[in-house]
C-alpha positions as CSV (number, residue, x, y, z in Angstrom):
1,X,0.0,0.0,0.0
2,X,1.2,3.6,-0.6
3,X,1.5,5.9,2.4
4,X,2.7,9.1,1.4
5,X,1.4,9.6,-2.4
6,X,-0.7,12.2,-2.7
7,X,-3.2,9.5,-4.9
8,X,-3.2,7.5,-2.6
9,X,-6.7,6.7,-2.4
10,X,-6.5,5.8,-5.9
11,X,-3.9,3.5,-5.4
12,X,-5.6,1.5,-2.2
13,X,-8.4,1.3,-4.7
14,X,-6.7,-0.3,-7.6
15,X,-7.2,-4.2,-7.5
16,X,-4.2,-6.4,-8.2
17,X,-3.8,-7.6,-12.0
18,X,-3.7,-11.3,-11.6
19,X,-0.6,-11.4,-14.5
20,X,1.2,-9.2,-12.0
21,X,0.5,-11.6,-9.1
22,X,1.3,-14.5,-10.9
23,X,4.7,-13.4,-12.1
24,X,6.1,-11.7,-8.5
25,X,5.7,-15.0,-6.6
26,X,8.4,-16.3,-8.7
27,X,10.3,-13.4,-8.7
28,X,13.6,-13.6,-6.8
29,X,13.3,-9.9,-4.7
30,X,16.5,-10.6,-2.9
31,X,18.8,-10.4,-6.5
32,X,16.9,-6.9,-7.1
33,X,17.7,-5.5,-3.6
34,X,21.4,-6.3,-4.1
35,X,21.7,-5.2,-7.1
36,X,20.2,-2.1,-5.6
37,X,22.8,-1.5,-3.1
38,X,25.3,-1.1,-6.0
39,X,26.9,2.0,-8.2
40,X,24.5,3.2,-10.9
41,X,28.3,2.8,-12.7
42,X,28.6,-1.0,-11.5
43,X,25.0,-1.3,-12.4
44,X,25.8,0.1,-16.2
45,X,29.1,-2.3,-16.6
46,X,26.9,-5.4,-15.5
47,X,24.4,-4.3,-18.2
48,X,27.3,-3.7,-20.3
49,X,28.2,-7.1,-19.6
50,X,24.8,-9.0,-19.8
51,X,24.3,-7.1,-23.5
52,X,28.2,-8.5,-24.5
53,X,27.0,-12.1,-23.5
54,X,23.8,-12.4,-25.3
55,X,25.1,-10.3,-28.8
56,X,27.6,-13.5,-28.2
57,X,25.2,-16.3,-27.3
58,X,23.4,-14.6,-30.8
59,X,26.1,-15.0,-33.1
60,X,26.7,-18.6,-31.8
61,X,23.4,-19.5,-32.2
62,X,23.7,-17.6,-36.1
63,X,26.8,-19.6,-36.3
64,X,25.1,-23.3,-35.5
65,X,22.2,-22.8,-37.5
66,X,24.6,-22.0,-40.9
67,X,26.5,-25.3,-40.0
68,X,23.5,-27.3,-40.0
């Protein structure tokens, strides 16, 4: 529930979307608070990073399906 928004009867209003609810039980909160508690520059290079592995894991996949 919002406490402090100035909409905030709106909000305590609003019912849950059931998609929502359905995905954030299998959502894994603790990996988004850590990765909360770094940099917004450590947060960029791991993004950096993440981007690097999967134009990679994309030109392997390019690279199998040509060999086949």
């Amino acid at each position: 529930m919002v406490t402090d928004h100035p909409n905030r009867e709106r909000y305590d209003r609003l019912e849950p979307d059931p998609v929502i609810e359905a995905y954030k039980q299998d959502l894994d909160r603790t990996l988004l608070r850590e990765n909360l508690t770094r940099s917004v520059t450590d947060r960029v290079t791991n993004l950096i990073a993440l981007q690097r592995l999967a134009a990679e894991g994309r030109a392997a996949g390019e690279r199998a399906a040509r060999e086949r």
